[in-house]
C-alpha positions as CSV (number, residue, x, y, z in Angstrom):
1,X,193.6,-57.5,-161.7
2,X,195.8,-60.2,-163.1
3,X,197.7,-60.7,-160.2
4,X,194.7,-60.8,-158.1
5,X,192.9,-63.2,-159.8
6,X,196.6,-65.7,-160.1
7,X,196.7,-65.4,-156.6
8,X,192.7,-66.6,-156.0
9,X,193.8,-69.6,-158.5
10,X,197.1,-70.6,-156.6
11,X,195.3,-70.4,-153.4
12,X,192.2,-72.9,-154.9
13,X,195.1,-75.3,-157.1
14,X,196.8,-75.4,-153.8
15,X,193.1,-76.4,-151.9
16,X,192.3,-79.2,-154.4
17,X,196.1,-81.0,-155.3
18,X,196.5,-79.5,-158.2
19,X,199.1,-77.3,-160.4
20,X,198.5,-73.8,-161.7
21,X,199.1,-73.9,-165.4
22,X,198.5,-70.6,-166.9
23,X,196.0,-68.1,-167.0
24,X,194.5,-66.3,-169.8
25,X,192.1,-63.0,-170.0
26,X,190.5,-63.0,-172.9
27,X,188.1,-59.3,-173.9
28,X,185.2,-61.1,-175.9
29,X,182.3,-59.3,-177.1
30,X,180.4,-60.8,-174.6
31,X,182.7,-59.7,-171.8
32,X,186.1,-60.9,-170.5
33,X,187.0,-64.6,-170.4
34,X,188.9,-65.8,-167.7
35,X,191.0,-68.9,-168.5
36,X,192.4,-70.8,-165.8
37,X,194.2,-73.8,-166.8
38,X,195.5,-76.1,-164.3
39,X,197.8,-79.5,-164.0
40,X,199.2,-82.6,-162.1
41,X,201.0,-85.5,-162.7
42,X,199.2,-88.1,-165.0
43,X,196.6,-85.1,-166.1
44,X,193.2,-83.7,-163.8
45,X,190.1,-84.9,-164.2
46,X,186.7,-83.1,-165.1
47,X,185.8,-83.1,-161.5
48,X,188.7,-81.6,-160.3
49,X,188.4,-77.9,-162.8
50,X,185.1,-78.2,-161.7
51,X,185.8,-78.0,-157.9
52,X,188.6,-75.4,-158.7
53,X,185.8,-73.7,-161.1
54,X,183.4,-73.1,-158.1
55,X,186.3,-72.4,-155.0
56,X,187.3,-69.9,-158.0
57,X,183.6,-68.2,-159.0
58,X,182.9,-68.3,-155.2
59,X,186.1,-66.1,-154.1
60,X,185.7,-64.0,-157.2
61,X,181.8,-63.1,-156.7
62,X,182.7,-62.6,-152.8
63,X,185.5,-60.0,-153.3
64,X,183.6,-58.6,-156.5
65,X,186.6,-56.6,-158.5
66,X,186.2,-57.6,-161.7
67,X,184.3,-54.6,-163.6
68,X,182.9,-55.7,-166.4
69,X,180.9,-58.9,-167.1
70,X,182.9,-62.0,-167.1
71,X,183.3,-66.0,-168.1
72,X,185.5,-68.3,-165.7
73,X,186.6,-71.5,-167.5
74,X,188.7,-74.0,-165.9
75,X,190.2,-76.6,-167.6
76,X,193.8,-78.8,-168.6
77,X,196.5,-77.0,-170.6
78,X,195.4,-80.3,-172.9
79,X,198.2,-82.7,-175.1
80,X,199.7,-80.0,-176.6
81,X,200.5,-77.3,-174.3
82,X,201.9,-74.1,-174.9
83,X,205.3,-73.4,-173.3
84,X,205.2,-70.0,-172.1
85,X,207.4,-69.7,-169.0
86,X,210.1,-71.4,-168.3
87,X,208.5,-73.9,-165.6
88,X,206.8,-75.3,-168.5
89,X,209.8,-76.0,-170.3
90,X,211.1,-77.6,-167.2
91,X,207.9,-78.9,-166.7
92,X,207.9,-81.1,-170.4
93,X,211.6,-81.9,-169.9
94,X,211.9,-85.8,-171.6
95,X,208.5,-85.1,-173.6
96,X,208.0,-84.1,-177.1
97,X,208.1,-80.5,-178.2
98,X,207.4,-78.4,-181.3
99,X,209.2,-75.0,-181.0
100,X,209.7,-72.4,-183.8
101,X,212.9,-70.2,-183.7
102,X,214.1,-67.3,-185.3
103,X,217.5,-68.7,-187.3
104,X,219.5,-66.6,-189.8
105,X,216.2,-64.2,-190.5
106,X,213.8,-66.6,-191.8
107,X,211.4,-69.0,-189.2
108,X,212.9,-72.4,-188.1
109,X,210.4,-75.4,-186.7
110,X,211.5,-77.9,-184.9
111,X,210.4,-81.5,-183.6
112,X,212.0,-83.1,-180.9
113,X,212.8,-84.3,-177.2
114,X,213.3,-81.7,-174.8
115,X,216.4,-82.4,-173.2
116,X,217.9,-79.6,-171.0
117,X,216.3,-76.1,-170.1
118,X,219.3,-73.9,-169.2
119,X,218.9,-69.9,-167.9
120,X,219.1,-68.7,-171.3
121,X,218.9,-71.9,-173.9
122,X,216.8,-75.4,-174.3
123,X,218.5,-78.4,-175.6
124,X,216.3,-80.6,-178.1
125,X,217.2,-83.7,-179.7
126,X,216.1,-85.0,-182.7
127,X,216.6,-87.3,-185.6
128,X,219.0,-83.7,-186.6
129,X,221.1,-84.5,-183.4
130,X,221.1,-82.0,-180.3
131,X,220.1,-78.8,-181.1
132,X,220.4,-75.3,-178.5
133,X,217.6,-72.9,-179.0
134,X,217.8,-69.5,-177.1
135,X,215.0,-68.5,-175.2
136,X,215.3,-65.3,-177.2
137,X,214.9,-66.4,-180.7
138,X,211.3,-68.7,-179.8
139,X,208.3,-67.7,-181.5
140,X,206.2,-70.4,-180.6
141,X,206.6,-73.8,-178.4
142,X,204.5,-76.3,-177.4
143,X,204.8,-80.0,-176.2
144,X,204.0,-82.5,-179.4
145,X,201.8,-85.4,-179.6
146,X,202.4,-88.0,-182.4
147,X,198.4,-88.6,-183.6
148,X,200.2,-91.2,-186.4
149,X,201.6,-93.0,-183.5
């Protein structure tokens, strides 16, 4: 299903200008919640999920596979997006990132410019210097927005 409903998404990001993000299912009480979140350069605007939102709901009520009840939400990954795949690292390169790292057995965070994203390792710098994180050892990233700033 999954694979059904990324490829209804690419086809309506690709329709309206805009980026494919990430998707989320979500199984709610209520019934499943289908997250789409979508991108482009310099952010998208209300009225762009919106127009993805309804090519979306049309295509999905038209070819009718999802089972159960469901929710379709469109919307921007936001300020602080999660890094999940490694075209969002590439993605944030030059912007400010969070990430927490297994190091030595206990849980490492980390605040700094992405630098590099290499096939197995991201480069950060920070006031620390130029620090390598394998993919392997991430628990968590996302990019970082300074609120103090």
């Amino acid at each position: 299903m999954l694979e059904r409903i990324e490829k209804i998404a690419k086809d309506a990001c690709l329709q309206h200008n805009v980026a494919l993000y990430d998707i989320e299912l979500k199984h709610a009480a209520k019934g499943l919640i289908i997250v789409i979140y979508i991108s482009k350069v310099n952010g998208v605007s209300v009225g762009e999920c919106q127009k993805v939102s309804r090519t979306i709901s049309d295509i999905l009520e038209e070819q009718d596979f999802v089972e159960k009840r469901y929710f379709l939400e469109v919307s921007s990954p936001g300020l602080e997006r999660e890094l999940k795949l490694k075209k969002h690292y590439l993605s944030a390169i030059g912007e400010k990132v969070k990430v927490t790292f297994s190091h030595n057995e206990k849980n490492l965070t980390k605040i700094g410019t992405l630098k590099e994203v290499l096939q197995d390792i991201i480069k950060i710098e920070s006031d620390d210097g130029f620090e390598e994180i394998p993919f392997s050892k991430i628990k968590k990233a996302q990019t970082y927005f300074d609120y103090k700033k």
